[in-house]
N, C-alpha and C positions, 0 to 999 in steps of 0.2 A: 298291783300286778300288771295293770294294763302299763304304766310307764315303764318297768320294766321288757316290754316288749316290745314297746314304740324306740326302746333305745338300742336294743339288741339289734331288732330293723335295719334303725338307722346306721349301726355300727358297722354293719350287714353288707349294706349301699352304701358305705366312704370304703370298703375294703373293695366291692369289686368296683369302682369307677372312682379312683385319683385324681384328686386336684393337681398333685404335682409327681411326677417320674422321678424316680433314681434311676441316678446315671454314675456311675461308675468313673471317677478322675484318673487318670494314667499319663503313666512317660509314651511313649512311642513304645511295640512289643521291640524286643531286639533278640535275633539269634546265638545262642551259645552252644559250643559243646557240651553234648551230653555228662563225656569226664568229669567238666569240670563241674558242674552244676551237682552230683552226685559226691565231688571230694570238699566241700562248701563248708567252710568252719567260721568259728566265732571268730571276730578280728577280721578277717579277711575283706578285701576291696576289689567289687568289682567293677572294673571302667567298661562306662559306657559307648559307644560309637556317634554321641552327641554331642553338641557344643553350646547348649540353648536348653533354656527349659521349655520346650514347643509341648503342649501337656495334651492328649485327647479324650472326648466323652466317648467313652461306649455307653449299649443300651441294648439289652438280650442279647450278648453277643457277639457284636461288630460294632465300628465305627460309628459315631454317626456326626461330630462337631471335631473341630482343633482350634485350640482356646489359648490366649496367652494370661499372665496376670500382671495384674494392675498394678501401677507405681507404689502401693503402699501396700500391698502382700495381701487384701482381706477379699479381694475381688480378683472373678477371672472375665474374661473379654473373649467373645465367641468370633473368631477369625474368619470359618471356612465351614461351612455346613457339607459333611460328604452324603451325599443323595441316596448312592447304590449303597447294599449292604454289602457291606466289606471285610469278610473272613478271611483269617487268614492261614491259609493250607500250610502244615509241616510235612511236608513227604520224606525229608532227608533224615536218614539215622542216624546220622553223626550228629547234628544238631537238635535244638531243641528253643522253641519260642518262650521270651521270659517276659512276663509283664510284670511290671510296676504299680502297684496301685497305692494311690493317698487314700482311699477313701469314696462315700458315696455324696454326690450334689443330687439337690432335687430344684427342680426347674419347670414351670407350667411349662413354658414352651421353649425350643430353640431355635434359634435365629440370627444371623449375623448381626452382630456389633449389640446383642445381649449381654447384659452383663448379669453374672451369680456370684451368690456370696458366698465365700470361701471360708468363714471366721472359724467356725467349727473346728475344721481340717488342722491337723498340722503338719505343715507342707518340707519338714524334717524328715517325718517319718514315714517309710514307704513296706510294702508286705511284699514281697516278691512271689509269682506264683508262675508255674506252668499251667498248662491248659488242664490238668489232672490236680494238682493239687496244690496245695503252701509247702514253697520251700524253705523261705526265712523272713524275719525281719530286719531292716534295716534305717541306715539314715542314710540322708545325701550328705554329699562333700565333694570338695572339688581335688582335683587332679592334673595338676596342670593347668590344662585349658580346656579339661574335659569334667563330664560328669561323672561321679563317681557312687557307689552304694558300697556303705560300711555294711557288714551282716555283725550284728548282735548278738540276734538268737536263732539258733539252726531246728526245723521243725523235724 
């Protein structure tokens, strides 16, 4: 009886004080019309406004790192620690903020020119979401010379 309480404790104390953060991997947010994010079908591609896979950490919320990955796909490399918290306001109603997400990293700490491992992740597959909810799934592809997200599955 008593180990079983000594372990509950403990279980107790690793849930409120983490060794390591999740942190949330992501493209850049990028603005879309409302239309079109609401007429959104399987098959469908939508181009990105990027040229680069420049990837950021969020973490509750806001920015907090912009990370690049490493020559051999398993690792990413912490470029730019952003200080301020950095929300980002949709006021327009024509538009609407779309993030990207690969997935969540966990990391003791962050700090430039930190590296985290990425193996997990598959950096194929991304969930598309507004600030509200899941819009779709999808994969990258290129377009051109730009980036691009096939949608798969429409939520």
């Amino acid at each position: 009886m008593r180990d079983e309480t000594q372990a509950s404790r403990l279980e107790k104390l690793v849930r409120k004080h983490p060794l390591f953060r999740d942190y949330t991997l992501m493209l850049p947010p990028v603005e879309i019309k409302r239309s079109d994010l609401k007429s959104v079908h399987r098959g469908d591609v939508i181009v990105l406004p990027i040229h680069s896979l420049k990837l950021e950490l969020w973490y509750e919320g806001s920015a907090c790192a912009t990370a690049l990955m490493e020559s051999c796909g398993r690792g990413l490399r912490i470029t730019k620690i952003i200080d301020k918290k950095t929300s980002i306001p949709n006021n327009s109603k024509k538009y609407e903020l779309l993030f990207s997400l690969f997935g969540s990293v966990q990391s003791r700490e962050i700090k430039e020119e930190t590296r985290i491992d990425i193996g997990a992740l598959d950096m194929q597959r991304v969930e598309l979401r507004n600030a509200d909810r899941k819009i779709a799934q999808g994969r990258l592809v290129r377009a051109g010379d730009q980036i691009a997200i096939e949608i798969e599955k429409v939520e």
